[in-house]
MMTF fields as JSON, N, C-alpha, C and O atoms, coordinates in Angstrom:
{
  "mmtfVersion": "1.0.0",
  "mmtfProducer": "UNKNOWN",
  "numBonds": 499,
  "numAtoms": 500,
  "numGroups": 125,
  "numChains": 1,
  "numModels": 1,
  "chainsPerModel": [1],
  "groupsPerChain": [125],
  "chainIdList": ["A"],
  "bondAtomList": [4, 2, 8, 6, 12, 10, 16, 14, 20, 18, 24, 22, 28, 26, 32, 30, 36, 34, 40, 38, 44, 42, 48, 46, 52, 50, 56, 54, 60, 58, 64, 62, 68, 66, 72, 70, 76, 74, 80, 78, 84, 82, 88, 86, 92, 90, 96, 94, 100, 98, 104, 102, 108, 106, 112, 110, 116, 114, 120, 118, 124, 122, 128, 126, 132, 130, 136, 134, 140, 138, 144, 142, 148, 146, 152, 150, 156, 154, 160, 158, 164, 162, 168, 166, 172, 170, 176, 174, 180, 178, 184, 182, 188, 186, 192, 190, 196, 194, 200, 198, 204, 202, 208, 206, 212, 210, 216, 214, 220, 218, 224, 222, 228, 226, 232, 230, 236, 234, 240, 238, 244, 242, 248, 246, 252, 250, 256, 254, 260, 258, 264, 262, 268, 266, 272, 270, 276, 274, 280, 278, 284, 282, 288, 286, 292, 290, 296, 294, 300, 298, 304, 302, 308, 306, 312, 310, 316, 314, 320, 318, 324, 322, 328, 326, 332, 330, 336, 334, 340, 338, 344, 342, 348, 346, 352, 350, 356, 354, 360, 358, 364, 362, 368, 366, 372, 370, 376, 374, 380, 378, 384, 382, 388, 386, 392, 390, 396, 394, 400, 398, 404, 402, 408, 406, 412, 410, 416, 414, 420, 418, 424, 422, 428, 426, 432, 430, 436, 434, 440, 438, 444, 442, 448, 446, 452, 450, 456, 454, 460, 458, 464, 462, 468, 466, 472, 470, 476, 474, 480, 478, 484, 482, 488, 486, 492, 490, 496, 494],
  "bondOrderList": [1, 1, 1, 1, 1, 1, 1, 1, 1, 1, 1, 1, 1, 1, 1, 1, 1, 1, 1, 1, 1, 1, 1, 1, 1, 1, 1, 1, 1, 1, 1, 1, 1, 1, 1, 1, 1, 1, 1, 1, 1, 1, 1, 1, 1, 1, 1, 1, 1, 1, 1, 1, 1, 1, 1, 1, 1, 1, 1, 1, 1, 1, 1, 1, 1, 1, 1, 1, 1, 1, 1, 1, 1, 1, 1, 1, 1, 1, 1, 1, 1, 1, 1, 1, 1, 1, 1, 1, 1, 1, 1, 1, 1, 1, 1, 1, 1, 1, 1, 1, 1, 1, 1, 1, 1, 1, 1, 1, 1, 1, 1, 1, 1, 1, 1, 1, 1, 1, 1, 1, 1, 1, 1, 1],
  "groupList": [{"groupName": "UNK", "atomNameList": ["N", "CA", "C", "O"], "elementList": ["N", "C", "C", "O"], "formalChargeList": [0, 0, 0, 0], "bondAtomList": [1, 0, 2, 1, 3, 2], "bondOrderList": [1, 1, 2], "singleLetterCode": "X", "chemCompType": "L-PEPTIDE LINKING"}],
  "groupTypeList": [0, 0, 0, 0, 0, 0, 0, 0, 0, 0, 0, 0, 0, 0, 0, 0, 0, 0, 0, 0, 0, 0, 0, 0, 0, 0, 0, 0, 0, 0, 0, 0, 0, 0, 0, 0, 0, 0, 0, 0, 0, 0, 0, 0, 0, 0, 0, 0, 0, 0, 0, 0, 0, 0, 0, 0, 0, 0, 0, 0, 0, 0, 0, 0, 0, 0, 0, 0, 0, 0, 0, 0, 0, 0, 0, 0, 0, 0, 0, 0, 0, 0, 0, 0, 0, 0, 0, 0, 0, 0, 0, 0, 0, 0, 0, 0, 0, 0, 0, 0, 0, 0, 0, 0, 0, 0, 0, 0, 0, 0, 0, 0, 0, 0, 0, 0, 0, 0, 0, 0, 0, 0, 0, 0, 0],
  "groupIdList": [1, 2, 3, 4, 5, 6, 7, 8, 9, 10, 11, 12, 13, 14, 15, 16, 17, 18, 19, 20, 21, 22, 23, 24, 25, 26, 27, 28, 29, 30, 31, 32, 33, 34, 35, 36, 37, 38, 39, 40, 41, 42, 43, 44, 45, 46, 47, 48, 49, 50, 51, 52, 53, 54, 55, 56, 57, 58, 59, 60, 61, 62, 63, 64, 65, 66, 67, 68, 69, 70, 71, 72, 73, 74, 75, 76, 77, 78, 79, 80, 81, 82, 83, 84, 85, 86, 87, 88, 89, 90, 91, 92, 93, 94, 95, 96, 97, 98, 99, 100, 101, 102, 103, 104, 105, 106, 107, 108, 109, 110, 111, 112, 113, 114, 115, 116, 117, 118, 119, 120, 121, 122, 123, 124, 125],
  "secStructList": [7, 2, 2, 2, 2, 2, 2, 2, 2, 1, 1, 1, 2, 2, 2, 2, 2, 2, 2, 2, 2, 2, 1, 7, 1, 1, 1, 1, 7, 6, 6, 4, 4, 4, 7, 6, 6, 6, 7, 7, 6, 6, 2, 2, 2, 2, 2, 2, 2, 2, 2, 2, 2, 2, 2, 2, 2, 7, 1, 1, 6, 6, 2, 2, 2, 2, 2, 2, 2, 2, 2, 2, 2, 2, 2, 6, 2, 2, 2, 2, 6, 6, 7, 7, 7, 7, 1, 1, 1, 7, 2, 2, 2, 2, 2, 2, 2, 2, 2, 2, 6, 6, 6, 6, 1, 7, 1, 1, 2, 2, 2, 2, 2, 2, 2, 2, 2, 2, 2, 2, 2, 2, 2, 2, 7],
  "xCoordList": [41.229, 40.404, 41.255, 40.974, 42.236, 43.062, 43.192, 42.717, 43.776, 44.396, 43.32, 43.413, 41.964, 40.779, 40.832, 41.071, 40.605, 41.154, 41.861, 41.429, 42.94, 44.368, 43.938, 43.999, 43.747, 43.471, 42.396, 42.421, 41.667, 40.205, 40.929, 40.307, 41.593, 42.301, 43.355, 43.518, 44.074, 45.229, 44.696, 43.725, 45.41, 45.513, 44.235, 43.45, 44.276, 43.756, 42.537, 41.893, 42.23, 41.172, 39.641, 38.814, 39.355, 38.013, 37.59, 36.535, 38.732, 38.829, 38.732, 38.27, 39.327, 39.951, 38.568, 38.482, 37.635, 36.089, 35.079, 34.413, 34.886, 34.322, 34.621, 33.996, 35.517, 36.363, 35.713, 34.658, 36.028, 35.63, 34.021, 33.614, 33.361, 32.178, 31.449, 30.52, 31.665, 31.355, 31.422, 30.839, 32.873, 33.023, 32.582, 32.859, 31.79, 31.605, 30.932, 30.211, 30.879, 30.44, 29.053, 28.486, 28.542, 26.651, 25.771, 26.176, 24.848, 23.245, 23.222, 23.364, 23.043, 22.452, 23.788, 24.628, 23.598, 24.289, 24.26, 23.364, 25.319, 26.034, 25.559, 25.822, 24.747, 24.672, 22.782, 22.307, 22.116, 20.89, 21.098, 20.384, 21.525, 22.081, 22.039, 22.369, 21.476, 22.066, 20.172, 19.666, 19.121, 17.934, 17.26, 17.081, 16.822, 16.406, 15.243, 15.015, 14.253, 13.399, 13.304, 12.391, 14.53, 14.538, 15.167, 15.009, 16.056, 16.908, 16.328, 16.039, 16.148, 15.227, 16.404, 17.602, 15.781, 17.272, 17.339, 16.939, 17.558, 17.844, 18.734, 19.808, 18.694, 19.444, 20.735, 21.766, 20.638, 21.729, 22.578, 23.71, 21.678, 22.231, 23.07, 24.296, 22.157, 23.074, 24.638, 25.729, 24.418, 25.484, 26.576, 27.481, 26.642, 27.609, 27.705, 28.931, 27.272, 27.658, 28.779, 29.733, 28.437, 29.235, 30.49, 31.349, 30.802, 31.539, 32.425, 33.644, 31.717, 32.449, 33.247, 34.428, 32.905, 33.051, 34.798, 35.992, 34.213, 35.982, 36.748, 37.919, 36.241, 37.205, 38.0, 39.175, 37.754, 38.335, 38.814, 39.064, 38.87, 38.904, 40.012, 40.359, 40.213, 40.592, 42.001, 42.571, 42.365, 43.399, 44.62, 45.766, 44.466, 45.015, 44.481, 43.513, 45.493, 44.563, 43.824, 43.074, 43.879, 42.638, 41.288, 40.189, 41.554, 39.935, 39.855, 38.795, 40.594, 40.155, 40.071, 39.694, 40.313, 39.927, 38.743, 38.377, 37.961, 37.124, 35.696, 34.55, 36.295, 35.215, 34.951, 33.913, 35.782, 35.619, 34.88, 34.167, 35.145, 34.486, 33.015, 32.32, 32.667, 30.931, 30.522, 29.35, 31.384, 30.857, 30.269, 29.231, 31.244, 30.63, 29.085, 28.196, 29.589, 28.819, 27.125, 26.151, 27.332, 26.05, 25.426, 24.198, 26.246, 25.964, 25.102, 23.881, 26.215, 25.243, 23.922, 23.023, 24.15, 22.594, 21.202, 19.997, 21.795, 20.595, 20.449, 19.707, 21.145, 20.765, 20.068, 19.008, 20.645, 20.447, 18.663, 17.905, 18.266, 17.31, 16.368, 15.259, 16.508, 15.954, 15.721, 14.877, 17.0, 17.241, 17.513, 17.344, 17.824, 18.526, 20.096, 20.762, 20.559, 22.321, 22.132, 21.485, 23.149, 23.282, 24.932, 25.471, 25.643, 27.255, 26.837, 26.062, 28.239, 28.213, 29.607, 29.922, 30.119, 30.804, 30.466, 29.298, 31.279, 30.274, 29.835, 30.284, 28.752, 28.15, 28.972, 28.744, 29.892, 30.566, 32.326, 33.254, 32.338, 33.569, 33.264, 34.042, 32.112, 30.998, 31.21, 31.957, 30.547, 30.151, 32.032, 32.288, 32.655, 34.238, 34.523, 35.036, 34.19, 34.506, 33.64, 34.012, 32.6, 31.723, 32.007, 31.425, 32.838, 32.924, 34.127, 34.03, 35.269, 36.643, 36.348, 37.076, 35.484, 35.244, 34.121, 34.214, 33.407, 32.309, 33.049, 32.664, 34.289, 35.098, 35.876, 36.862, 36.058, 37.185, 36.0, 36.291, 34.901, 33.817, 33.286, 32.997, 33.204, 32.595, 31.088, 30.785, 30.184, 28.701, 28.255, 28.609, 27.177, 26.485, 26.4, 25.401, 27.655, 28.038, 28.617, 28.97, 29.03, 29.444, 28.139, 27.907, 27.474, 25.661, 25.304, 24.916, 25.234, 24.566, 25.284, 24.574, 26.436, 27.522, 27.248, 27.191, 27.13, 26.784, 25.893, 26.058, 24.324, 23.297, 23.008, 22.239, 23.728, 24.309, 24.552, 24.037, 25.562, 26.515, 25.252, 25.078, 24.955, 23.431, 22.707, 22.957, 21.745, 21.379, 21.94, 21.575, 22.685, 23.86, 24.103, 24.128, 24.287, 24.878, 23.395, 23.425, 22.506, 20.815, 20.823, 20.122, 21.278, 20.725, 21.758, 21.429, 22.998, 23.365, 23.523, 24.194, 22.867, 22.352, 21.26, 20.964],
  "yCoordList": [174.826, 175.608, 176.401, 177.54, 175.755, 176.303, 177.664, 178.608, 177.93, 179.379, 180.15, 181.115, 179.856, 180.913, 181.45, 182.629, 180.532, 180.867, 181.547, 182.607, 181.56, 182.068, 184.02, 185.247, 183.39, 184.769, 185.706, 186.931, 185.163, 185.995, 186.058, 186.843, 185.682, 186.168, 187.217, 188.146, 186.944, 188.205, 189.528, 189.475, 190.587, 191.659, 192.602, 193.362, 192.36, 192.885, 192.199, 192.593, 191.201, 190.393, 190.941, 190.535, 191.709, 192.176, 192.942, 192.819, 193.838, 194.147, 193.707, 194.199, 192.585, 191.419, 190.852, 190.496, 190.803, 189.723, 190.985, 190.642, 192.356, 193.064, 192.92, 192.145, 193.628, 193.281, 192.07, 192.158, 191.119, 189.684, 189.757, 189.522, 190.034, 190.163, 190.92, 190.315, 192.218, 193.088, 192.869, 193.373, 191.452, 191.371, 190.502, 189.86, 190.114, 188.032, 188.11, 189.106, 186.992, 186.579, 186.119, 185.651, 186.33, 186.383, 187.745, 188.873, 187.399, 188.431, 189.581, 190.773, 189.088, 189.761, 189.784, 188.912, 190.835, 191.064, 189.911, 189.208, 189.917, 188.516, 188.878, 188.218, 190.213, 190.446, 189.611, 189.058, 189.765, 188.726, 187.779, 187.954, 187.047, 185.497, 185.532, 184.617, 187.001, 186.72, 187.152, 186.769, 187.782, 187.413, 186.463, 186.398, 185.682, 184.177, 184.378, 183.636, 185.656, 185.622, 186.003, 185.733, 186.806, 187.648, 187.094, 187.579, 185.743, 184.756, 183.433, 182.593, 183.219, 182.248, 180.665, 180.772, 179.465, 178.229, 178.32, 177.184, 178.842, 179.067, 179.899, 179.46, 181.042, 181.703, 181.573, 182.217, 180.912, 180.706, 179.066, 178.699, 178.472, 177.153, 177.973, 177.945, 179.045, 179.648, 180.06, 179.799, 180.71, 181.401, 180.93, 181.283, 179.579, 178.391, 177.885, 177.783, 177.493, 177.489, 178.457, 178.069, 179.718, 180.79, 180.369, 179.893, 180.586, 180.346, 178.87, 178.779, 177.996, 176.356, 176.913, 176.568, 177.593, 177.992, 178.878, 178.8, 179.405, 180.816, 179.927, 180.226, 178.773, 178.124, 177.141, 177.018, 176.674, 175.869, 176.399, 175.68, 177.781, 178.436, 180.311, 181.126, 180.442, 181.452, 181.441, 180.548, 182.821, 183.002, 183.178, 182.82, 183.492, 184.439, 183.2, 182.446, 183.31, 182.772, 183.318, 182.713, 184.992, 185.476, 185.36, 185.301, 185.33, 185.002, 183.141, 182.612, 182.618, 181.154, 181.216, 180.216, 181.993, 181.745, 182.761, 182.725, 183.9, 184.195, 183.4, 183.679, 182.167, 181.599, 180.319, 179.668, 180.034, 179.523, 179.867, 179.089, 180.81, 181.774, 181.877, 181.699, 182.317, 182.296, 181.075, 180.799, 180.171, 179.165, 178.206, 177.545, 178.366, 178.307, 178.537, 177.919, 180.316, 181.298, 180.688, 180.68, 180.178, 179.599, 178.549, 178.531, 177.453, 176.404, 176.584, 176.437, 177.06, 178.343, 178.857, 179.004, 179.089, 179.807, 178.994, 179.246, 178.247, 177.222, 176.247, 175.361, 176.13, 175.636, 176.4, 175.998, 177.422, 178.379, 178.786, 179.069, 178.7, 179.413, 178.882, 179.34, 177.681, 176.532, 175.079, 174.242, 175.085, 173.909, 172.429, 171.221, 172.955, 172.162, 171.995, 172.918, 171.144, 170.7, 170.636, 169.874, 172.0, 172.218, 171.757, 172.099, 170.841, 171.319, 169.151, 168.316, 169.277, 168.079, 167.113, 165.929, 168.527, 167.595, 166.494, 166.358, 165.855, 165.038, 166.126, 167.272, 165.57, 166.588, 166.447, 167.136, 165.593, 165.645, 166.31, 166.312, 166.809, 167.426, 169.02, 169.787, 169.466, 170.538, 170.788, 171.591, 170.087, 170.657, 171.083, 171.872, 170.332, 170.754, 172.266, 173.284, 172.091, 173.539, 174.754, 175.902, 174.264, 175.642, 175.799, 176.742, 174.951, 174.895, 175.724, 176.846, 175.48, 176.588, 177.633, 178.544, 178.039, 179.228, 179.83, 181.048, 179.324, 180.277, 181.622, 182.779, 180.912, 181.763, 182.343, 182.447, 182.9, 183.564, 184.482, 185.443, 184.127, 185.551, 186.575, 186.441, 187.771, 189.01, 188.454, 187.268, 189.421, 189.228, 190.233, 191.325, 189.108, 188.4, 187.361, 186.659, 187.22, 185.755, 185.123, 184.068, 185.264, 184.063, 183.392, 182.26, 184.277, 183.575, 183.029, 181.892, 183.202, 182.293, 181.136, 180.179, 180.919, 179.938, 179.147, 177.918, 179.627, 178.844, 178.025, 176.822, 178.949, 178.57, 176.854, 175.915, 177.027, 176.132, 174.856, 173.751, 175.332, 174.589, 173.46, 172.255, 174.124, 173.475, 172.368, 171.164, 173.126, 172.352, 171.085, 169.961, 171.385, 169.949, 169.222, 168.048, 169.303, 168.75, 168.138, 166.981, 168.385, 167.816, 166.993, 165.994, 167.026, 166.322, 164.938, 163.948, 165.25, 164.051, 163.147, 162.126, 163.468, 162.688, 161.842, 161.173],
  "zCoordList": [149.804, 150.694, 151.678, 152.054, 152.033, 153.067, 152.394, 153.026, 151.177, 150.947, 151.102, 151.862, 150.347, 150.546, 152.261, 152.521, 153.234, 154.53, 154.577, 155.03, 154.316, 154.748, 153.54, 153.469, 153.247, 152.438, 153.061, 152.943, 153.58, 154.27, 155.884, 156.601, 156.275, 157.463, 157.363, 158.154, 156.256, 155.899, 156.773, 157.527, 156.564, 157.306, 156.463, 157.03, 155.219, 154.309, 153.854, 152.881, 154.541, 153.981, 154.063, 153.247, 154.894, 154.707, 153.438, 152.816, 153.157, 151.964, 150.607, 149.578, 150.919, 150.168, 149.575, 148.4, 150.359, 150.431, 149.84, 148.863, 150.293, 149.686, 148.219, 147.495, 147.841, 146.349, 146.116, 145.489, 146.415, 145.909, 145.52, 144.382, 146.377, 146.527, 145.57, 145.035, 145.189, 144.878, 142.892, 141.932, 143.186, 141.427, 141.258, 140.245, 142.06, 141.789, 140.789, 140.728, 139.462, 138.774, 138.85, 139.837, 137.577, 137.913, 137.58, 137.3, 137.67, 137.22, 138.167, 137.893, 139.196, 140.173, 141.674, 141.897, 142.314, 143.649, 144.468, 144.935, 144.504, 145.498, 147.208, 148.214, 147.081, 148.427, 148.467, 149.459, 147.191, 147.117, 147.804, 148.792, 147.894, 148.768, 150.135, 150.889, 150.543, 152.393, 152.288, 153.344, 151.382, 151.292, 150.86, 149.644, 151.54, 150.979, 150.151, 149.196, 150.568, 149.759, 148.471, 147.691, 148.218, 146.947, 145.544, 144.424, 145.984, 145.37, 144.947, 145.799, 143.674, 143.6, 143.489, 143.223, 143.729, 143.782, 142.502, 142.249, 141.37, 140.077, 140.02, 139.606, 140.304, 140.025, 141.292, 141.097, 142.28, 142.729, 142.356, 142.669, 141.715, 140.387, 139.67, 139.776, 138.602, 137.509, 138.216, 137.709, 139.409, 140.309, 140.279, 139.523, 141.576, 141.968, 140.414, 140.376, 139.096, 137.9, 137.162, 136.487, 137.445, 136.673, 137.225, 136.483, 139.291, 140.197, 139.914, 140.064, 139.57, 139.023, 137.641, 137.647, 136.624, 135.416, 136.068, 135.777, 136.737, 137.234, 137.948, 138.183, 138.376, 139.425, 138.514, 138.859, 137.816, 136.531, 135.031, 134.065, 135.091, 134.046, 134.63, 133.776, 135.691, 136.325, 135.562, 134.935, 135.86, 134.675, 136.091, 135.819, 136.944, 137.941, 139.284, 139.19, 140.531, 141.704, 142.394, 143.16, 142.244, 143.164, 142.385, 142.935, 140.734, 140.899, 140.912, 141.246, 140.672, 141.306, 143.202, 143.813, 143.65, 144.993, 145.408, 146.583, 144.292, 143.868, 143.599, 143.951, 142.743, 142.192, 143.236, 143.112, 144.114, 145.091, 146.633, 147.266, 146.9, 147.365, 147.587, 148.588, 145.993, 145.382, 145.293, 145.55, 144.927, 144.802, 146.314, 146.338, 147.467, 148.732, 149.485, 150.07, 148.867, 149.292, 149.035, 149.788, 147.533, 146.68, 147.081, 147.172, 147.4, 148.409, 149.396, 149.448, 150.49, 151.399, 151.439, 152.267, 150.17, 150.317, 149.616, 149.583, 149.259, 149.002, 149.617, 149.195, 150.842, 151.664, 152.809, 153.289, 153.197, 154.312, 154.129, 155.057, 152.47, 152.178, 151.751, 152.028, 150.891, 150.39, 150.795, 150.477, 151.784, 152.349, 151.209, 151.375, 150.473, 149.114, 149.151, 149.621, 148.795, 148.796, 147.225, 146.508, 146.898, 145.162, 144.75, 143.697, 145.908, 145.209, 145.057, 145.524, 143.887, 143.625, 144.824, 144.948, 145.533, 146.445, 147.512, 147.874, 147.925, 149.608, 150.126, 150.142, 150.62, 152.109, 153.344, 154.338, 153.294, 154.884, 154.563, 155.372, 153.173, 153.06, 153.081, 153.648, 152.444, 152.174, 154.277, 154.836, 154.73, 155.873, 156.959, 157.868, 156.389, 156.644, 155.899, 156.364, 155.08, 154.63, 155.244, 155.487, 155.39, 155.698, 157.424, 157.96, 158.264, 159.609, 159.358, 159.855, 158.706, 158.699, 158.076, 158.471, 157.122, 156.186, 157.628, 157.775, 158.358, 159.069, 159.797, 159.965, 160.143, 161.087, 160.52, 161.249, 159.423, 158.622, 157.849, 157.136, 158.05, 157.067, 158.003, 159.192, 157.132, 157.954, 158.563, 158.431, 159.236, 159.411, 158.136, 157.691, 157.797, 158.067, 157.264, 157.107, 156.635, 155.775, 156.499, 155.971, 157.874, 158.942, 159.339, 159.762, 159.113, 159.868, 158.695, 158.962, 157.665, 156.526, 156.326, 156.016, 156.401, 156.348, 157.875, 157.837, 158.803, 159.875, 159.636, 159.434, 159.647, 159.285, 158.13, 158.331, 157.304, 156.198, 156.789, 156.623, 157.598, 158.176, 159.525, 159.709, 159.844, 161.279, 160.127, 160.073, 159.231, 158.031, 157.762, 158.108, 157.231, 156.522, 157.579, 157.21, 158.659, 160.058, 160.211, 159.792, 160.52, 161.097, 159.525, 159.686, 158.257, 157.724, 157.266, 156.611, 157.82, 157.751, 158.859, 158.707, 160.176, 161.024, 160.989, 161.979]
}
């Protein structure tokens, strides 16, 4: 996780996340995910799937830190939107990640990742 960080802070990283963004793997626009209504928890299953698929299969590390990325992002949003926990990681390593990744993303994927982040936090209390 650290490098995805370290990479979205680079000098170049906003750039870096558009690009990312813009190629992510999947059906539909990775920018669907910041509308909760328009994204059904299926197709952001299929999503964080494709994203698990590039992260274990990446030929290169930017798209394994690509498929890591989406695969967050996907988390994120089925929680943010659904209020569902779709990753098979712990929830208290999940909520570590989305606390260092909130602050290294542009708006308005720092707010969905926050958002996430409140969620997971109220529900493992």
């Amino acid at each position: 996780m650290r490098s995805l960080v370290d990479r979205l802070r680079a000098s170049d990283g906003a750039r870096w996340f558009r690009g990312a963004a813009h190629s992510a793997p999947g059906l539909f626009s990775i920018e669907s995910l910041l509308r909760g209504e328009s994204v059904t928890l299926a197709q952001i299953r299929d999503l964080k799937s494709t994203a698990k698929a590039l992260i274990a299969g990446g030929s290169t590390p930017d798209e394994i830190l690509r498929g890591r990325l989406v695969y967050i992002l996907s988390v994120a949003a089925a929680l943010a939107h659904h209020r569902v926990y779709v990753s098979e990681l712990p929830r208290e390593e999940m909520l570590d990640l989305f606390g260092e990744l909130a602050s290294s993303l542009p708006a308005p994927w720092d707010e969905l990742v926050g958002l996430a982040d409140l969620r997971l936090e109220a529900e493992l209390k």
